[in-house]
DSSP file (Angstrom, degrees, kcal/mol; ACC not computed):
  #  RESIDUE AA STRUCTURE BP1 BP2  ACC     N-H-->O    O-->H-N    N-H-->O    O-->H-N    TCO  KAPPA ALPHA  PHI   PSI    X-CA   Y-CA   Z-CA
    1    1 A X              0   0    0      0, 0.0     2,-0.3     0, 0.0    47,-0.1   0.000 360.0 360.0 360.0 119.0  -67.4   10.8   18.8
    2    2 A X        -     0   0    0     45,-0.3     2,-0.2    41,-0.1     0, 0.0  -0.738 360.0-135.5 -97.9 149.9  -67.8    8.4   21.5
    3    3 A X        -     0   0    0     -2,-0.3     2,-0.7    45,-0.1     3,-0.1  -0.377  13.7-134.9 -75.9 150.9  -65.5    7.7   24.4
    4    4 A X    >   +     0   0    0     -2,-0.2     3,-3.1     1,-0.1    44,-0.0  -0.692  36.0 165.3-115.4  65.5  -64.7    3.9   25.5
    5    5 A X  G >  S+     0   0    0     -2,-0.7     3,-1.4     1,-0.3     4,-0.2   0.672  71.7  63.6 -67.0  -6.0  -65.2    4.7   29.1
    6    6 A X  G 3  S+     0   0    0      1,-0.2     3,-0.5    -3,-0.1    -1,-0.3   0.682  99.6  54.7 -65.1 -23.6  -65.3    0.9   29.4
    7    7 A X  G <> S+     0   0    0     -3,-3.1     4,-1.8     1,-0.2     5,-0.2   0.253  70.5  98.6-104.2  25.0  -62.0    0.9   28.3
    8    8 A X  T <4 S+     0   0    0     -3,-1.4     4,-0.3     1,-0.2     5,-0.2   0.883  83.4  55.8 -81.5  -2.1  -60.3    3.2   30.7
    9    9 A X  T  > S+     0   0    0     -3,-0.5     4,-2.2    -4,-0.2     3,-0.3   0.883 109.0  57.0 -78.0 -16.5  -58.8    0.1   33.1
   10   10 A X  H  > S+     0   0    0      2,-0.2     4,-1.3     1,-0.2    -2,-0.2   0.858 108.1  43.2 -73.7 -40.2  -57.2   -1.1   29.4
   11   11 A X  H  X S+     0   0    0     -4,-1.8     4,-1.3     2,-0.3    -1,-0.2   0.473 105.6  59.5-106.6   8.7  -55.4    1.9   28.9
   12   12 A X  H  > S+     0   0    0     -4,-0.3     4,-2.4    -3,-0.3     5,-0.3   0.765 107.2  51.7 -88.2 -60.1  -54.2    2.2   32.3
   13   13 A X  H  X S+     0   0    0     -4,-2.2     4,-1.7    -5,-0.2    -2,-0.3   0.834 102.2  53.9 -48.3 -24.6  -52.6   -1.0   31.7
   14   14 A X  H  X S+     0   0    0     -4,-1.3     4,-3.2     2,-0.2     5,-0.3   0.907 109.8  54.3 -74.2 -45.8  -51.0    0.0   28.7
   15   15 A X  H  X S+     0   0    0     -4,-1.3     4,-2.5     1,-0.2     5,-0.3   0.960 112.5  39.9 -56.8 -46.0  -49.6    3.0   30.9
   16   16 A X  H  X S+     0   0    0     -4,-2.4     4,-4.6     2,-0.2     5,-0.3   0.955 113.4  54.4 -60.3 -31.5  -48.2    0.9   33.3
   17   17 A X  H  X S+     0   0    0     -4,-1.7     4,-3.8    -5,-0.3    -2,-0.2   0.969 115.8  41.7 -63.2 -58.3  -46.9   -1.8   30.5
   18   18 A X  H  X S+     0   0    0     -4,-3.2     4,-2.6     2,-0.2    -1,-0.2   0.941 114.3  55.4 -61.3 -50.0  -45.0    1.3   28.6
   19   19 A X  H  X S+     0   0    0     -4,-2.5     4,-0.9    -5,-0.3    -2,-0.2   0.976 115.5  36.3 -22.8 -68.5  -43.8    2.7   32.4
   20   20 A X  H >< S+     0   0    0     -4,-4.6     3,-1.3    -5,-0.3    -1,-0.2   0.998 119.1  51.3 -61.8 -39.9  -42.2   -0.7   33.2
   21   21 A X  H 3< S+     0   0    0     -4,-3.8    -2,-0.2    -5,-0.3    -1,-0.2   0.788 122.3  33.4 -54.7 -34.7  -41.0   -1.0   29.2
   22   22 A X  H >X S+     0   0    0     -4,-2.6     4,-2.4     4,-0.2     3,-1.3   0.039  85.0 152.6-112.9  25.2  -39.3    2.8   29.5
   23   23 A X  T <<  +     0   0    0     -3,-1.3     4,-0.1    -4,-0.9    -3,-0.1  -0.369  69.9  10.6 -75.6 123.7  -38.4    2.5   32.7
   24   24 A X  T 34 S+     0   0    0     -2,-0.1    -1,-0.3     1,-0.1     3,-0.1   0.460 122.1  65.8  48.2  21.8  -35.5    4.6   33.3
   25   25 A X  T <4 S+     0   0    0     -3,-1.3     2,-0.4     1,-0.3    -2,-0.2   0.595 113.9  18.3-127.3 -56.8  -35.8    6.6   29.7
   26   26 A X  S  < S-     0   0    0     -4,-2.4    -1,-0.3    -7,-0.1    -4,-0.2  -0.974  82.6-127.6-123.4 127.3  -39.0    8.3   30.4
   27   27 A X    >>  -     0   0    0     -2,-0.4     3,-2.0    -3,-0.1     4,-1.1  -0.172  39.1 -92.0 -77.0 163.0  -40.7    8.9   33.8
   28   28 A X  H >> S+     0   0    0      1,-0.3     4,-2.1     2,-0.2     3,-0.5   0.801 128.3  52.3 -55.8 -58.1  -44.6    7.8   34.6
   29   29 A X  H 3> S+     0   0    0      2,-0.3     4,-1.0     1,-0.2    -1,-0.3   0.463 105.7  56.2 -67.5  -4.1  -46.0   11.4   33.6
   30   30 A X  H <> S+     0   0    0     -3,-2.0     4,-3.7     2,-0.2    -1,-0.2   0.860 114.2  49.2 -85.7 -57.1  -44.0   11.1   29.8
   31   31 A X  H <X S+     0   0    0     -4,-1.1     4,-1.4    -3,-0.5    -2,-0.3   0.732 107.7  40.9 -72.2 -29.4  -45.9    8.2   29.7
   32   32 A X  H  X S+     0   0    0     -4,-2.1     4,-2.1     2,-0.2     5,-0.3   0.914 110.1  60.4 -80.8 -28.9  -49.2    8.9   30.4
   33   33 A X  H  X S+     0   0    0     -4,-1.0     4,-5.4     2,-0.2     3,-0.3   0.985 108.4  48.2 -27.7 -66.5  -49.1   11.9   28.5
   34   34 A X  H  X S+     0   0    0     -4,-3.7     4,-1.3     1,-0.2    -2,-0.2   0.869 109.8  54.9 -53.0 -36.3  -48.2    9.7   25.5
   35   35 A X  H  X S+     0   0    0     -4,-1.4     4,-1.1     2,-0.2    -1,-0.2   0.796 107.2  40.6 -28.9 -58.3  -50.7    7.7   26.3
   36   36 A X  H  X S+     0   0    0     -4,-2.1     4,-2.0    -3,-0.3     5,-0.2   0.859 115.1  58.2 -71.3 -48.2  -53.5   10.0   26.4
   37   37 A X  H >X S+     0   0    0     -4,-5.4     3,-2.1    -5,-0.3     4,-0.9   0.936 100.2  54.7 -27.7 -82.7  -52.1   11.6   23.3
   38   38 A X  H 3< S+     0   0    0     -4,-1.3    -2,-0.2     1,-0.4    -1,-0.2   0.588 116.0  36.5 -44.2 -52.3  -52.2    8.7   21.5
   39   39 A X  H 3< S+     0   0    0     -4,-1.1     4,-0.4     3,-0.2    -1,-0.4   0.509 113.0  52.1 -98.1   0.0  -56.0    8.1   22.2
   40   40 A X  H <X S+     0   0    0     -3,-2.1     4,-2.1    -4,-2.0    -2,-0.2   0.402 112.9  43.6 -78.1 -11.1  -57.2   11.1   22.0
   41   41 A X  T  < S+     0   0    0     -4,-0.9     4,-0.5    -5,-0.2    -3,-0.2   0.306 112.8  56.2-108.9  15.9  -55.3   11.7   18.3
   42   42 A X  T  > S+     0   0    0     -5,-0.3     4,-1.5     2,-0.1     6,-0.9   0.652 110.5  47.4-122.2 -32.7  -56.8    7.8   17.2
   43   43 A X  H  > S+     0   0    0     -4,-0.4     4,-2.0     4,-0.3    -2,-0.2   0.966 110.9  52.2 -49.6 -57.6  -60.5    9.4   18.3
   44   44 A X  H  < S+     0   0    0     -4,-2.1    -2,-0.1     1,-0.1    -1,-0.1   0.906 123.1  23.3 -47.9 -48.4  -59.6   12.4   16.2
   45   45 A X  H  4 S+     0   0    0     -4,-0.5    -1,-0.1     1,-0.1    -2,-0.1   0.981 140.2  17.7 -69.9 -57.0  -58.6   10.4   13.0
   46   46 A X  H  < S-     0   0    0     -4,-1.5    -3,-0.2     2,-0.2    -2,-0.1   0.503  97.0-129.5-101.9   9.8  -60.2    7.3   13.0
   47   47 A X  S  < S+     0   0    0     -4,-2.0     2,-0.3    -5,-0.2   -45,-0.3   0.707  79.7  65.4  43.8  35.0  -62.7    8.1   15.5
   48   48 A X        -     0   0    0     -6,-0.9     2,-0.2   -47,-0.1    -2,-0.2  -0.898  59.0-157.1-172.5 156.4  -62.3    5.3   17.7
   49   49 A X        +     0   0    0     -2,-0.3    -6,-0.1    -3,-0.1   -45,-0.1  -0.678  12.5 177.5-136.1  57.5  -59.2    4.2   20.1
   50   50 A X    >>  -     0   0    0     -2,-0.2     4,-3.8    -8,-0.1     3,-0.7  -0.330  45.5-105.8 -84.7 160.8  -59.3    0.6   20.9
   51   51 A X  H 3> S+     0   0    0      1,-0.2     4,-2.1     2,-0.2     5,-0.3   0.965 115.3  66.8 -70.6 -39.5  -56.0   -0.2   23.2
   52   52 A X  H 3> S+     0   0    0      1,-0.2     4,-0.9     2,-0.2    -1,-0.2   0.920 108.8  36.4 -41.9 -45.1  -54.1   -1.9   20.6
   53   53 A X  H X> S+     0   0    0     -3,-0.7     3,-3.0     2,-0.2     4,-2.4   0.997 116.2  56.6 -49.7 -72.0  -53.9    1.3   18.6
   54   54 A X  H 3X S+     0   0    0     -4,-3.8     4,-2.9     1,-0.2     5,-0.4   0.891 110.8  41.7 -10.0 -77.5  -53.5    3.3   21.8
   55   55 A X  H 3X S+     0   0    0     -4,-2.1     4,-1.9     1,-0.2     5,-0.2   0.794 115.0  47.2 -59.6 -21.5  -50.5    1.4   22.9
   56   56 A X  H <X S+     0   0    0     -3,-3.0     4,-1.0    -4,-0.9    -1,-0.2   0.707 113.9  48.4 -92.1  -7.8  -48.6    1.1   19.4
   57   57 A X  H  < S+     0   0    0     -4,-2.4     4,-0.4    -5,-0.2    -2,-0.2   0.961 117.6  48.7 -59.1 -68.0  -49.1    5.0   18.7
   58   58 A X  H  X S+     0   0    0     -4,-2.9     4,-1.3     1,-0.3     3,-0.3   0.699 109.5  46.1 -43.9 -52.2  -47.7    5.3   22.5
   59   59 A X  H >X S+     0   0    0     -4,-1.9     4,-2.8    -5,-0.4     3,-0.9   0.980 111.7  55.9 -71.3 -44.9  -44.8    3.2   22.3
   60   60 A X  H 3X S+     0   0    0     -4,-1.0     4,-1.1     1,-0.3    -2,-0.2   0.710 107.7  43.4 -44.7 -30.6  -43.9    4.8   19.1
   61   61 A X  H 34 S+     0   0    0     -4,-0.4    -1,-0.3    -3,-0.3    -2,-0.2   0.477 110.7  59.5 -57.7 -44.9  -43.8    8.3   20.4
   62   62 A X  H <X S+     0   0    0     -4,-1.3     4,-2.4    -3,-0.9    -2,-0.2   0.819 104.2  52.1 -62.6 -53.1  -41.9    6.9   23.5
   63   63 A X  H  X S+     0   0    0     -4,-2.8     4,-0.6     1,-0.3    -2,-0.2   0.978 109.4  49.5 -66.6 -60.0  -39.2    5.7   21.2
   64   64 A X  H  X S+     0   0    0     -4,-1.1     4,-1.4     2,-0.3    -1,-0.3   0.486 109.8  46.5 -41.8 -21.5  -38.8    9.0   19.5
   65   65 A X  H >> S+     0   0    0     -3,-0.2     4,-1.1     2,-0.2     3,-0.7   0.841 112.6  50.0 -82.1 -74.1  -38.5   10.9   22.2
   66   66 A X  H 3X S+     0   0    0     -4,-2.4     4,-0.9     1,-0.2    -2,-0.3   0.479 112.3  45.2 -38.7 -20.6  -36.2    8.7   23.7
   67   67 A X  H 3X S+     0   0    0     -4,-0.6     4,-0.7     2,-0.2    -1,-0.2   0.797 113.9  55.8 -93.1 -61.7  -33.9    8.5   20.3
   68   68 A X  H <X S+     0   0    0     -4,-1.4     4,-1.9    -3,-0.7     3,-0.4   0.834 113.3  43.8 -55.7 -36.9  -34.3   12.9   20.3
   69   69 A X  H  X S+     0   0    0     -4,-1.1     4,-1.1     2,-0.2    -1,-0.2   0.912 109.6  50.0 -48.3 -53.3  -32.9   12.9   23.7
   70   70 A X  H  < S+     0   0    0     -4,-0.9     4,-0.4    -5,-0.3    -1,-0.2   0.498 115.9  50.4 -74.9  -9.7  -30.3   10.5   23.1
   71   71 A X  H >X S+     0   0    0     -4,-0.7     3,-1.9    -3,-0.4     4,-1.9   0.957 107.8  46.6 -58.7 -91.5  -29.5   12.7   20.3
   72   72 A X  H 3X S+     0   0    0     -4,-1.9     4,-1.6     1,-0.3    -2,-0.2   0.544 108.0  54.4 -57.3 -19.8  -29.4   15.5   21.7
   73   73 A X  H 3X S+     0   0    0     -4,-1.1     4,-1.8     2,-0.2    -1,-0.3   0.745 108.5  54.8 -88.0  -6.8  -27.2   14.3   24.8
   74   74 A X  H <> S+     0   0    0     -3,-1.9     4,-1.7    -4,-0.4    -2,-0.2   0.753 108.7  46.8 -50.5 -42.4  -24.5   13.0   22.2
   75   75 A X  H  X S+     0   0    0     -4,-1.9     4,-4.1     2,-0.2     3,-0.4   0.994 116.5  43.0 -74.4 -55.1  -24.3   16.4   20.5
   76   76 A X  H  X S+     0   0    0     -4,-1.6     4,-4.2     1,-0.3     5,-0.4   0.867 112.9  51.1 -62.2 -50.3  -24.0   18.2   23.7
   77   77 A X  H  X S+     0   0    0     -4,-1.8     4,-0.6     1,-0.2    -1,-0.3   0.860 113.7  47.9 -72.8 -35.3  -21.5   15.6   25.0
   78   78 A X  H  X S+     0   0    0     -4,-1.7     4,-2.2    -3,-0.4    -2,-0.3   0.849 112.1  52.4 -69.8 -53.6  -19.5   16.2   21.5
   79   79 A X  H  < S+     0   0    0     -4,-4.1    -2,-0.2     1,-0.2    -3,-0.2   0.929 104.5  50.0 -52.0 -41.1  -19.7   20.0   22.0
   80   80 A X  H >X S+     0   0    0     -4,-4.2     3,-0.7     1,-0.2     4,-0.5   0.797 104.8  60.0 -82.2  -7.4  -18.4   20.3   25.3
   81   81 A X  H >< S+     0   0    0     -4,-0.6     3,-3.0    -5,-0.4    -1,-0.2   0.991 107.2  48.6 -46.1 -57.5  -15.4   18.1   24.2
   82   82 A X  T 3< S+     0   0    0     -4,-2.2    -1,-0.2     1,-0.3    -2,-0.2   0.302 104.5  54.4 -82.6  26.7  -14.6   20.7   21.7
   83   83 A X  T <4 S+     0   0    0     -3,-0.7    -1,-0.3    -4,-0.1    -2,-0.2   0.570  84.3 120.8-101.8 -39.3  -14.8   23.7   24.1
   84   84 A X    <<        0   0    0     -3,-3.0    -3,-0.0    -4,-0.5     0, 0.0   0.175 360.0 360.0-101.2-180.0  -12.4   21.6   25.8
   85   85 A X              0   0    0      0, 0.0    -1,-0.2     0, 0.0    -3,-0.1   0.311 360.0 360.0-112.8 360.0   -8.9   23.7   26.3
């Protein structure tokens, strides 16, 4: 499987693009994780990662975590209501 070391200034731009885009929902290191995910699991399948992929895996993944968070602080915000005395 070859690597696209040519392409690693393209997928640093896609980390900053998604940084500024999820800026204040998930911090730089959420995002380059997803990022690197995202091309490393588009090698595995399709065996190649061009940044288009990269980036739509990445933002997808971004929204879903953000959406399970937003979740989860709703439920929590809902529980402690009914705790409430």
């Amino acid at each position: 499987m070859a690597h696209q070391g040519d392409d690693l200034p393209r997928y640093a731009e896609i980390g900053e693009r998604l940084t500024e885009e999820f800026d204040g929902v998930h911090g730089a290191d959420t995002v380059d994780r997803c990022v690197s995910a995202a091309r490393y699991g588009a090698e595995e399948v399709t065996g190649a990662a061009p940044p288009d992929l990269v980036e739509r895996i990445a933002r997808r993944h971004l929204e879903v975590l953000a959406t399970v968070a937003a979740e989860k602080r709703r439920k929590a915000s809902r529980s402690s209501l009914d705790n409430a005395p």
